[in-house]
DOLO-566175 format. One record per residue (C-alpha): z negated, y negated, x negated; residue number from 1. Coordinates in Angstrom, 3 decimals. Layout:
<pts>
<pt <Z Y X> NUM> ...
</pts>
This chain:
<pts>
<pt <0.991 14.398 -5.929> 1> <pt <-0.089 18.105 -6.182> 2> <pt <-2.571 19.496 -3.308> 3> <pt <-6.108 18.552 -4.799> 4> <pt <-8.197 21.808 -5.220> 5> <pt <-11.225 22.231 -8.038> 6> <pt <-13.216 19.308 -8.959> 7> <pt <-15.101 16.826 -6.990> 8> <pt <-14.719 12.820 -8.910> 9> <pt <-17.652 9.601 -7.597> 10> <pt <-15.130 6.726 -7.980> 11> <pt <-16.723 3.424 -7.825> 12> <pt <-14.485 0.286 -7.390> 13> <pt <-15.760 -3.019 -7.730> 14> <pt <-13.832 -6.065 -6.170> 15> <pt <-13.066 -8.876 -7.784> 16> <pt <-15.515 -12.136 -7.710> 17> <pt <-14.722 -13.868 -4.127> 18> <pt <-11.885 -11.504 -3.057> 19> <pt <-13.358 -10.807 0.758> 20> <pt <-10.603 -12.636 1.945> 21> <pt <-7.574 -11.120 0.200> 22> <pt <-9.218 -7.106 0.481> 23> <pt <-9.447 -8.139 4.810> 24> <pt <-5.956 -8.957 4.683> 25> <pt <-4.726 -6.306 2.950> 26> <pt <-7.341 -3.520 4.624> 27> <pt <-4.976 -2.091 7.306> 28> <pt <-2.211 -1.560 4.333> 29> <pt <-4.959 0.536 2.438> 30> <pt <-6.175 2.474 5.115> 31> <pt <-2.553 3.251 6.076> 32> <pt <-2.036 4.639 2.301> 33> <pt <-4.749 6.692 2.794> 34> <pt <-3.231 8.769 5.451> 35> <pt <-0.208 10.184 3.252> 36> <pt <-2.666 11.582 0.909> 37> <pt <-2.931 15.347 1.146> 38> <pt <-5.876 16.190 4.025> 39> <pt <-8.550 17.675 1.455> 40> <pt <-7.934 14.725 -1.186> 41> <pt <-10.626 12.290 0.197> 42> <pt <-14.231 13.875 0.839> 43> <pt <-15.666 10.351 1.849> 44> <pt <-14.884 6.702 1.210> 45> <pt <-15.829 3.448 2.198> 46> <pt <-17.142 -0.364 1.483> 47> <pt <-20.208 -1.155 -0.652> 48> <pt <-21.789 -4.378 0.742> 49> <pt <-23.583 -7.511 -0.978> 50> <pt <-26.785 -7.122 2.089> 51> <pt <-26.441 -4.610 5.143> 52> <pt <-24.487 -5.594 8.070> 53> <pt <-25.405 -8.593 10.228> 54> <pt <-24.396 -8.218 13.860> 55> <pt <-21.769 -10.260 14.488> 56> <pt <-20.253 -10.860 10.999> 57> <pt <-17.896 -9.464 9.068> 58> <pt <-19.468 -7.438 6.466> 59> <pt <-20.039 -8.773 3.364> 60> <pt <-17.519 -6.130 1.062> 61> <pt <-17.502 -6.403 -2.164> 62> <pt <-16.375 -3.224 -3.826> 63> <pt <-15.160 0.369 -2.551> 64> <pt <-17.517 3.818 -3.332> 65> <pt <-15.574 7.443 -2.560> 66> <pt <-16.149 11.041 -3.468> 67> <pt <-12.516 12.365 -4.279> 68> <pt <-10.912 15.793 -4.399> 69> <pt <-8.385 16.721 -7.194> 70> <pt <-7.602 18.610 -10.036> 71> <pt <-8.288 16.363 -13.055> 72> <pt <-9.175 12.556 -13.343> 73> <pt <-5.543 11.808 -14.445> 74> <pt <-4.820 12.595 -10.655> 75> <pt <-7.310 10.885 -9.785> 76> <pt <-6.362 7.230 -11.768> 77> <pt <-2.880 7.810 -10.904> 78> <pt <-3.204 7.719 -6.863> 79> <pt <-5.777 4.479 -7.035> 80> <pt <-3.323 2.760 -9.495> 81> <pt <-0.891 2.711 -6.500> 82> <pt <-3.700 1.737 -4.049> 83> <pt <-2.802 -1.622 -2.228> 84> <pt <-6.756 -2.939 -3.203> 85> <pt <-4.839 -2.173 -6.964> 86> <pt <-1.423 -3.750 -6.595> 87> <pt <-2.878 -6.544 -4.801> 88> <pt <-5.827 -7.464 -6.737> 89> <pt <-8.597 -6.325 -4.800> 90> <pt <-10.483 -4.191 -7.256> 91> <pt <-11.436 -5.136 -10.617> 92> <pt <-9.395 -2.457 -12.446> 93> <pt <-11.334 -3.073 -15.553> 94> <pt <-14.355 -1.913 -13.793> 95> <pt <-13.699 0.904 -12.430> 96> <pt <-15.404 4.507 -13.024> 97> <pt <-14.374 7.544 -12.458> 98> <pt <-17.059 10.370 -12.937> 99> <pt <-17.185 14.162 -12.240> 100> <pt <-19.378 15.057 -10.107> 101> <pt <-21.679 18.036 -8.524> 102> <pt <-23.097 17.534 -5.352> 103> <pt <-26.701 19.263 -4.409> 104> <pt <-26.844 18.360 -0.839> 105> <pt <-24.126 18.177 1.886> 106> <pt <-25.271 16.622 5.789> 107> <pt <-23.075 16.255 8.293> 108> <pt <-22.818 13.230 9.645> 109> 
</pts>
């Protein structure tokens, strides 16, 4: 895959009904992946949950939201189709959406 440069893409990536269990024991594959990606391909990533976090549970995941760097959404589809949440049936391919996006606001965290 090319260095990403120009356009920013919201990629949201629902999981499949009831597939917690399968997307915790495939997590540490997936987060591995992401770390051969080139260092400006990811702008932010992460879990959106069915109620906020409960102290002393395991959060209650059921899809992925991330803002992603690259040069057209073909780029884009092709990295996530080789995602292990992909390959091992975590995400609902059918349902995801890939959208271009402009961002008005930036914090740090």
């Amino acid at each position: 895959m090319a260095t990403s440069t120009g356009h920013e893409w919201l990629v949201m990536c629902p999981d499949y009904p009831d597939s917690l269990q399968k997307r915790l024991s495939v997590r540490q594959e997936h987060l591995q992946g992401l770390q051969k990606d080139p260092e400006d391909f990811w702008l932010f990533g992460g879990a959106f949950l069915e109620e906020p976090i409960k102290e002393g549970e395991t959060p209650k995941m059921k899809g992925s939201a991330m803002l992603i760097r690259a040069n057209t959404k073909e780029e884009v589809i092709e990295r996530l189709k080789n995602d292990v949440y992909v390959k091992g049936g975590v995400w609902d391919w059918d349902k995801v959406q890939v959208l271009p996006f402009k961002c008005a606001l930036r914090k740090a965290l």
